[in-house]
C-alpha positions as CSV (number, residue, x, y, z in Angstrom):
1,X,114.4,93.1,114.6
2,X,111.5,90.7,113.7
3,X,109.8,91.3,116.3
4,X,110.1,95.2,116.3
5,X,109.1,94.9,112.8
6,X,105.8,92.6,113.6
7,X,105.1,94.7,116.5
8,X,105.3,98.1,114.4
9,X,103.2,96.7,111.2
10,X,100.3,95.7,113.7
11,X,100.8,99.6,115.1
12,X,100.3,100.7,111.7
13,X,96.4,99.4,111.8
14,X,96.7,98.9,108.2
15,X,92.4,99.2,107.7
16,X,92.8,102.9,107.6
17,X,95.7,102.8,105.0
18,X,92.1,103.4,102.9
19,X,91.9,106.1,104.0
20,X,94.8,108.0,103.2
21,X,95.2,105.7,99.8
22,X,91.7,106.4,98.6
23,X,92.1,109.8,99.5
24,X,95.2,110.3,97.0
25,X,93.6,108.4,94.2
26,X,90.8,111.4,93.9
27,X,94.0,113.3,93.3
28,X,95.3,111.0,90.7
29,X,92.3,110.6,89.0
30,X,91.4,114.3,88.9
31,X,94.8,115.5,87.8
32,X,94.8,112.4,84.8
33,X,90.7,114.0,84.1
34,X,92.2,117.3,83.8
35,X,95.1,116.0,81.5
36,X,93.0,113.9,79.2
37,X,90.3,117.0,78.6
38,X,90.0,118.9,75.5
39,X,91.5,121.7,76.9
40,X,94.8,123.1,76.5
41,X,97.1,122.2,79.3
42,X,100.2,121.7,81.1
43,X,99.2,118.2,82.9
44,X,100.7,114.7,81.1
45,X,98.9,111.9,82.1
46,X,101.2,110.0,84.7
47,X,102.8,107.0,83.6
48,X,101.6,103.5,85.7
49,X,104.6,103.2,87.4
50,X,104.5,106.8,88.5
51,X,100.7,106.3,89.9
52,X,101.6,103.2,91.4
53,X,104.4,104.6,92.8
54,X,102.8,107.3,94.5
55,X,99.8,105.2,95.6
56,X,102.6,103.1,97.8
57,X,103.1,106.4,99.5
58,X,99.3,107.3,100.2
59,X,98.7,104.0,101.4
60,X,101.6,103.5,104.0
61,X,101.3,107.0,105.1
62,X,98.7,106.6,107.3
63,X,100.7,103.9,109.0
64,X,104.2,105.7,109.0
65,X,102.2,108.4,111.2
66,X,99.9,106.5,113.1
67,X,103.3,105.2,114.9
68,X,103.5,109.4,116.4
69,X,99.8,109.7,117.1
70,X,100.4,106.8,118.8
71,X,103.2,108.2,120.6
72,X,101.7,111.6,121.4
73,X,97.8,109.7,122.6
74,X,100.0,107.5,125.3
75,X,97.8,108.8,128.0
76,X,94.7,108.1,126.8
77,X,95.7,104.9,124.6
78,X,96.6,103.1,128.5
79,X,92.7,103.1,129.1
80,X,91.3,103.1,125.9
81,X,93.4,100.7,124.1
82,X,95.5,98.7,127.0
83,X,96.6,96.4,124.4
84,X,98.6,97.9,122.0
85,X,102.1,97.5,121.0
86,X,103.5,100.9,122.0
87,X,101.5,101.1,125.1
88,X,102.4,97.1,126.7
89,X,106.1,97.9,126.0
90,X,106.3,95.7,123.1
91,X,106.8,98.1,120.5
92,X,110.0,100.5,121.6
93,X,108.3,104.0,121.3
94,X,111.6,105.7,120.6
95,X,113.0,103.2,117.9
96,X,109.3,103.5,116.4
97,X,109.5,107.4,116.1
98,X,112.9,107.2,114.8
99,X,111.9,104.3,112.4
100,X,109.2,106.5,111.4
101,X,111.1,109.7,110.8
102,X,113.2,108.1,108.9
103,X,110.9,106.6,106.7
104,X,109.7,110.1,106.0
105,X,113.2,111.2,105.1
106,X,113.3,108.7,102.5
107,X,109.6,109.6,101.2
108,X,110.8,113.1,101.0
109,X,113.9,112.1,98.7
110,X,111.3,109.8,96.5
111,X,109.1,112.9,96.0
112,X,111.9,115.2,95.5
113,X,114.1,112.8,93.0
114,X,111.2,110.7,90.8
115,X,108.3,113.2,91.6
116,X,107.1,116.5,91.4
117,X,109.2,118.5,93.9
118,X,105.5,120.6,94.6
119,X,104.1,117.6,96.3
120,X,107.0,117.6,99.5
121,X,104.5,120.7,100.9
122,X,101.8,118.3,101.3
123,X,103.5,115.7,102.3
124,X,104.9,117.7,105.2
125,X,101.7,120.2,106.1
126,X,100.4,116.3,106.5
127,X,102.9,115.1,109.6
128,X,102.8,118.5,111.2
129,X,98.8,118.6,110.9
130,X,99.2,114.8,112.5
131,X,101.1,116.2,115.3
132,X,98.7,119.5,116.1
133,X,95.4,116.7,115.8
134,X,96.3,114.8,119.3
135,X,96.2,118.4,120.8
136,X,93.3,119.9,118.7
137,X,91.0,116.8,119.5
138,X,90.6,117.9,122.8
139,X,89.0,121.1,121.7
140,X,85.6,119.9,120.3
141,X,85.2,120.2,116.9
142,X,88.7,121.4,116.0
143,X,89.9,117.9,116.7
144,X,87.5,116.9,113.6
145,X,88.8,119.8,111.6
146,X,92.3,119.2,112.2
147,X,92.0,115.5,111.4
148,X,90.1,116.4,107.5
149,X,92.4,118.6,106.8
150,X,95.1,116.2,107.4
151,X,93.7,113.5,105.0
152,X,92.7,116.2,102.3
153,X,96.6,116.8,102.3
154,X,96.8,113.2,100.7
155,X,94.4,114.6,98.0
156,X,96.2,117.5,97.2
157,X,99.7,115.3,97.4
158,X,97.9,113.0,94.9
159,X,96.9,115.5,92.8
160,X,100.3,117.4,92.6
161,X,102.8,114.4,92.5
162,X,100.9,113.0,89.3
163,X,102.4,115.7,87.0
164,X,103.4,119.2,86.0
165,X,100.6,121.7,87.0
166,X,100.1,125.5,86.3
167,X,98.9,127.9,88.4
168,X,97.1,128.1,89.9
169,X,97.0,125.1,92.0
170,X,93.7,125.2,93.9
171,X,90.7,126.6,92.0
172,X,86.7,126.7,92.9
173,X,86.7,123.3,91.8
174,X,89.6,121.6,93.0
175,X,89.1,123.2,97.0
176,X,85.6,122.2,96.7
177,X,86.7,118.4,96.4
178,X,88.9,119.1,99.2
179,X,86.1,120.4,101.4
180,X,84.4,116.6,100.4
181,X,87.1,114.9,101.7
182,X,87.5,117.2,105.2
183,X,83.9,116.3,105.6
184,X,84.2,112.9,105.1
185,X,87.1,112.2,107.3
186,X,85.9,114.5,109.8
187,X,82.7,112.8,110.2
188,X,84.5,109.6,110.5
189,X,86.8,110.5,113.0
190,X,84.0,111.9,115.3
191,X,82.4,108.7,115.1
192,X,85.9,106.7,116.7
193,X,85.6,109.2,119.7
194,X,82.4,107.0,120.9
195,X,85.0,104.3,121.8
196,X,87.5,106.1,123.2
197,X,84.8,108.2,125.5
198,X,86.3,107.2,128.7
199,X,90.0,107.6,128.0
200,X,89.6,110.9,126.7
201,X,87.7,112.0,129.5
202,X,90.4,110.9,132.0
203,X,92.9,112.5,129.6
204,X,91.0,115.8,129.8
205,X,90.7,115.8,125.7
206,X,87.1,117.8,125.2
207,X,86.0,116.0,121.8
208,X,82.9,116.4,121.0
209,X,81.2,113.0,122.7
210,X,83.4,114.1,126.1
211,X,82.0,117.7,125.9
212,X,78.3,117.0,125.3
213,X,78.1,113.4,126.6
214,X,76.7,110.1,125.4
215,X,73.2,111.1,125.2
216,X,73.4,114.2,123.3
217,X,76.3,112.7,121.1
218,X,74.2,109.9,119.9
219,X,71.7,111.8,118.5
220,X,74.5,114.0,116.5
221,X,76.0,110.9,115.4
222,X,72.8,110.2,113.6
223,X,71.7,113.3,111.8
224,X,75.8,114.1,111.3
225,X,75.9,111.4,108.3
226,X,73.7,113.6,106.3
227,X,76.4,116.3,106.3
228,X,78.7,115.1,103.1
229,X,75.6,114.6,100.9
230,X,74.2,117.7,102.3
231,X,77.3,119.5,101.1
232,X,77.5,118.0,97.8
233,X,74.5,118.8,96.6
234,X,75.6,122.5,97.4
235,X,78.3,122.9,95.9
236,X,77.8,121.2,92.7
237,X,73.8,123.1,92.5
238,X,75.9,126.1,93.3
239,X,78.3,125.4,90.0
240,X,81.6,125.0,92.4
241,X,82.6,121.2,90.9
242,X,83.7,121.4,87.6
243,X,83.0,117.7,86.7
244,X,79.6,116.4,86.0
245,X,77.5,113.6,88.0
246,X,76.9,110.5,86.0
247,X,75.1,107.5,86.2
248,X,77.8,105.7,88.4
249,X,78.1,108.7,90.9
250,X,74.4,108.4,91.4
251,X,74.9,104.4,92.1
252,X,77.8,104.9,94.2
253,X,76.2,108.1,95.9
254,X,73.0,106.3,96.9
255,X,75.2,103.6,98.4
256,X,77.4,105.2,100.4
257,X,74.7,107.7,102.0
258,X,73.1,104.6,103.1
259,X,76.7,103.4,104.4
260,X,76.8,106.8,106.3
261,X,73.2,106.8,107.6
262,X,73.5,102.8,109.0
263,X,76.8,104.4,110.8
264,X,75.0,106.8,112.2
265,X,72.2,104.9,113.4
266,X,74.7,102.3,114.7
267,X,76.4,105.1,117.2
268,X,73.1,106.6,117.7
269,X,71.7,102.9,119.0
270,X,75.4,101.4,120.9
271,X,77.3,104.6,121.4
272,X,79.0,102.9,124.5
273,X,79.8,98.6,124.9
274,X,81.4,96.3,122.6
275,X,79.3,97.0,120.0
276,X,80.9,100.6,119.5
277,X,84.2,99.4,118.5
278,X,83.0,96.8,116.2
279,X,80.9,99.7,114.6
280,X,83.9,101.2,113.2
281,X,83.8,98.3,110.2
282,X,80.9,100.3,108.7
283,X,82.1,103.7,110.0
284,X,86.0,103.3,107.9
285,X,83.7,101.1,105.2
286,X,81.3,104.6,104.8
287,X,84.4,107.2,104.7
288,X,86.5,105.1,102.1
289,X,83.6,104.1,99.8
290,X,82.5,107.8,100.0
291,X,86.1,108.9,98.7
292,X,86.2,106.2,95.8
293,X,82.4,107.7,95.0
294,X,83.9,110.9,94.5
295,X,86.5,109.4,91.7
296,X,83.3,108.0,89.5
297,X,82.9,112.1,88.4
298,X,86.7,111.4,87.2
299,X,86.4,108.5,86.2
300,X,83.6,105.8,86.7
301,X,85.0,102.6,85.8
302,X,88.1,103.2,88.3
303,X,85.3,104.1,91.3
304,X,83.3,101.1,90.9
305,X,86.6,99.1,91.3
306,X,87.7,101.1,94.4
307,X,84.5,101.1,96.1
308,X,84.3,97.3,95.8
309,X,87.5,96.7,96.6
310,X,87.6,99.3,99.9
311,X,84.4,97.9,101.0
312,X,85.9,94.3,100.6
313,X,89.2,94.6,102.2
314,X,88.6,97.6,105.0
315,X,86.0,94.9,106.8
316,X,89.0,92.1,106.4
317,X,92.1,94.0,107.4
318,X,89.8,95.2,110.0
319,X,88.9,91.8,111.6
320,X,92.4,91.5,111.9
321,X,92.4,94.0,114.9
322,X,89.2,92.5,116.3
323,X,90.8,93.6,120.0
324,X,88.7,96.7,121.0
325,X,91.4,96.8,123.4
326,X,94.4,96.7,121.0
């Protein structure tokens, strides 16, 4: 059991629980800025021990699922990543899905019992949309559509678990920061296909890299990371966003569109060799510190803390998978 469990935790690739666990906390933090305005509504601010428990969730979620991408991306995982548990034998595939499922069982009672009963739609929209990504990747930019709509799912969980809401549950304002995080988490998952180039391409999966090749890819990479700025400045000139930039969004901005543009330049200068999978640091490091920027028009103090702390412990947890291979 030990060893199933060791083999299944290093599956779980624990660097991208950011990901999903920033993701929520926009969620959080824009349903507690909604409750704490001056205007008259049906939102409570969620106790700690609510938020804390529904950050657990968002943060082993991506792990929980990762176990069925892994599952369903057997092919190309044998050349791409040789090394990994589920592919060497060491972690049971079958036990691991059922291990899996059943840990989503229990997260649907959690939501259902000590939640808000809302949030289960989410929460299941996000497996299935898991499941359709290995097949969408292989269709060019679906793949990356696929994959930011499954992460904004952890938003919009966030969002809805925190508390009572009225409808209607997705204004202007509230898709527009969805359409943020798509973009971000889009972008970031085109970036990953640099690495896994050649499996793919045996596998027959048409991402984006496989269906234009290296050459043109590299130069998409690098004028892609202007996309989530880009988009911002959109829809908040266009009077989508509710919430108004401050002096810490403008701080936190700055940073992370450098973050995005370093990425870029990184793919755009090793977009095959070692170097490509090490790239990733700065690729996760860009997506997560771009969702905690988006909490500073929530709430600035909480952002500043996140970005630090994503930027901190994405590059650690990540040197603990330092195997391209694995």
């Amino acid at each position: 059991m030990l060893t199933f469990l060791k083999a299944y935790i290093k599956s779980m690739r624990l660097y991208y629980s950011f990901i999903t666990g920033i993701s929520g906390w926009i969620g959080i933090a824009f349903y507690e800025y909604i409750a704490k305005s001056s205007f008259r509504t049906v939102e409570i601010v969620p106790s700690t021990e609510k938020k804390t428990l529904i950050l657990v969730l968002l943060f082993l979620s991506w792990g929980i699922n990762q176990i069925i991408n892994d599952y369903l991306g057997l092919k190309e995982d044998r050349i791409n990543a040789p090394k990994r548990p589920m592919v060497t034998g060491e972690l049971n595939a079958k036990k691991a899905l059922v291990f899996s499922f059943g840990l989503s069982g229990i997260t649907f009672i959690i939501i259902l019992t000590l939640l808000e009963p809302m949030a289960l739609i989410p929460a299941i929209l996000g497996i299935f949309l898991n499941i359709a990504y290995e097949h969408a990747k292989g269709y060019g930019i679906l793949g990356n559509i696929v994959f930011g709509l499954m992460i904004s799912t952890c938003t919009a969980f966030g969002f809805l678990a925190a508390g009572p809401t009225q409808s209607p549950y997705f204004t202007v304002s509230r898709i527009s920061v969805l359409i943020l995080v798509i973009l971000l988490n889009g972008l970031m998952t085109f970036y990953t296909y640099f690495k896994d180039y050649e499996g793919d391409k045996a596998a027959s999966k048409k991402t984006i890299v496989v269906k234009y090749g290296i050459n043109k890819s590299r130069w998409i990479a690098f004028f892609s990371a202007f996309i989530p700025a880009a988009a911002f400045i959109v829809l908040y000139t266009g009077g989508f966003i509710m919430a108004r930039v401050n002096n810490m969004f403008l701080i936190l901005g700055a940073l992370t569109l450098f973050l995005e543009i370093w990425t870029g330049y990184l793919y755009y200068k090793n977009p095959i060799g070692k170097k490509t999978y090490y790239s990733l640091a700065v690729n996760f490091r860009a997506c997560t510190c771009g969702q905690a920027t988006l909490i500073a028009l929530f709430n600035t103090e909480l952002a500043m803390l996140l970005f630090l702390v994503s930027y901190i412990f994405v590059g650690m947890l990540f040197d603990l998978h330092s195997n391209p291979k694995s």
